[in-house]
C-alpha positions in Angstrom: -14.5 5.3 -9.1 -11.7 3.6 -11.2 -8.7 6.2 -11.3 -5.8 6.6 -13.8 -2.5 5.0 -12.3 0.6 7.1 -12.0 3.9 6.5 -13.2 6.1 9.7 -12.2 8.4 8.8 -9.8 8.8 12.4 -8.8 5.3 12.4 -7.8 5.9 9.0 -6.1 9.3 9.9 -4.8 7.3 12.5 -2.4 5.8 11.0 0.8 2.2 11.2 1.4 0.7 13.4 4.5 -1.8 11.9 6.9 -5.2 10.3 5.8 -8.3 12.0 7.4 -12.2 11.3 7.5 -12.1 13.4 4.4 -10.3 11.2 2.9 -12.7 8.2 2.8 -13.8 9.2 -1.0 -9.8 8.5 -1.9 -10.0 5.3 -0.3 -13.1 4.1 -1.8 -11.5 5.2 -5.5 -8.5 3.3 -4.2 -10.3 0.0 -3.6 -12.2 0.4 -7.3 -9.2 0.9 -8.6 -7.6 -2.3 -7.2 -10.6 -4.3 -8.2 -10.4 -3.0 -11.6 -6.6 -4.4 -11.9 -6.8 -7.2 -9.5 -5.6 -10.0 -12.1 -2.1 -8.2 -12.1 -2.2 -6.4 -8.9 -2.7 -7.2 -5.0 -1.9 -3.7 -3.5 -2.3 0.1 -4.0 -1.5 2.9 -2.3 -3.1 6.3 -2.7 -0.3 7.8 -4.6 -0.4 5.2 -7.0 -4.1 7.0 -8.1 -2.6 10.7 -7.4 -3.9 11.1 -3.7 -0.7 12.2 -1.8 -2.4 10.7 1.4 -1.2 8.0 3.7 -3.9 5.3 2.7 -3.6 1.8 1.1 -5.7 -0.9 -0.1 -4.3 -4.3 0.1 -6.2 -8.1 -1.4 -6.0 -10.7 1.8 -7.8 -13.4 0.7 -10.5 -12.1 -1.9 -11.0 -9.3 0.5 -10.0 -5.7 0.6 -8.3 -4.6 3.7 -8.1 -0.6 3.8 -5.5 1.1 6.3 -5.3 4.5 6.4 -2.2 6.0 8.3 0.1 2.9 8.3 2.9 2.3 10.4 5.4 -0.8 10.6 5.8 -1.1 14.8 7.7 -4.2 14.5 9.4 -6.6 12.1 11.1 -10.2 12.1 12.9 -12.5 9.5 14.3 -10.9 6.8 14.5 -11.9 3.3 15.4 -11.1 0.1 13.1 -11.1 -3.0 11.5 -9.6 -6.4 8.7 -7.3 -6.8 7.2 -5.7 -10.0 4.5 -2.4 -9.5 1.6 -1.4 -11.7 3.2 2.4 -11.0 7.1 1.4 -12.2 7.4 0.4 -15.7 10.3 -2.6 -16.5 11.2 -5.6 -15.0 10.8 -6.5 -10.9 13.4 -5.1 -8.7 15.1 -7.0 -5.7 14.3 -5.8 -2.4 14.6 -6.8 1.4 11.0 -7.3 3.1 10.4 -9.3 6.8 8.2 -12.1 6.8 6.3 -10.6 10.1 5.3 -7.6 10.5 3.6 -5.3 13.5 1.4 -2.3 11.4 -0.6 0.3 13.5 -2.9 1.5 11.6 -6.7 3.5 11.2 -9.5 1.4 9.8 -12.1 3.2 7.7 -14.1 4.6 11.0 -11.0 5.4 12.0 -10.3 3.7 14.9 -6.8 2.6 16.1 -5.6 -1.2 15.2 -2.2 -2.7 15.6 -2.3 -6.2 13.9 0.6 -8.5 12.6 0.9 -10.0 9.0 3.1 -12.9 8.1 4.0 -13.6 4.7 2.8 -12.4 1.4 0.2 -10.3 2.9 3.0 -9.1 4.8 5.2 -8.3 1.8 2.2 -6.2 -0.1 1.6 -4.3 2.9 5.4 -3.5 3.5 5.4 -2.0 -0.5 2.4 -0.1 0.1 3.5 1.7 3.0 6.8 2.0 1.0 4.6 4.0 -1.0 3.4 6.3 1.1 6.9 6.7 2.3 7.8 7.8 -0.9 10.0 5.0 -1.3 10.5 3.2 -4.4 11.6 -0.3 -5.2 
C-alpha cells in the first residue's frame, strides 16, 4: 500500500530499532511507496512512511532491492556531493558519501548478506541507512 511521506525531522531525527519478520508488511508498503514516486525518487527508508524500523528499499537497475537491518562494514573513496530527499523540503544539501561500500544486511527471508555497492547505488544506500540512523542530510 502507497503510504503518506513524512516531513518532521523530529520524527526523522530519531533512529529506527531493528526490522523483524513482522515487519515484512512495512517493507512491502515501503516498496509501493517507492514505485509510486519512482520518477523523483530512487530510495526510501521506513521512516520516510512512519515505520520507525531499520528497513530500506533502494531502485538498482529497474529493480527493488529491500534490506532490512543495514549496516555499512566497510567503506573506500570519499567524495563530496549534492543530494535532495522526498522527506526534506528545499534545495539539495552537500554531503560526503564513499564510492564503495561493504553493507551487511537481512534480505526479506531474512537471511544474512554482506555485499559491496560502488557508485550511485552506493550513494542511495549510504542516505537510506542515514535514515535509519536518524541522520539527516
Amino acid at each position: 500500500m502507497v503510504k503518506q511521506l513524512v516531513h518532521d525531522p523530529l520524527f526523522l531525527g530519531i533512529p529506527s530499532k531493528p526490522a523483524t519478520v513482522a515487519d515484512l508488511g512495512t517493507a512491502r508498503d515501503l516498496a509501493d511507496t517507492l514505485a509510486a514516486h519512482r520518477e523523483t525518487c530512487v530510495g526510501m527508508a521506513a521512516n520516510m512512511i512512519g515505520e520507525r524500523k531499520r528497513i530500506i528499499a533502494v531502485s538498482d537497475g529497474g529493480t527493488v532491492l529491500l534490506m532490512f537491518n543495514p549496516a555499512i562494514v566497510g567503506k573506500s573513496q570519499p567524495y563530496q556531493t549534492e543530494e535532495g530527499c522526498l522527506s526534506l523540503l528545499g534545495a539539495p544539501r552537500k554531503t560526503t558519501r564513499w564510492q564503495s561500500v561493504r553493507v551487511r544486511f537481512q534480505d526479506s527471508g531474512f537471511h544474512t548478506q554482506t555485499k559491496t555497492f560502488a557508485g550511485f547505488t552506493a550513494q542511495i544506500i549510504q542516505h537510506e541507512i542515514d535514515h535509519c540512523n536518524g541522520v539527516l542530510i
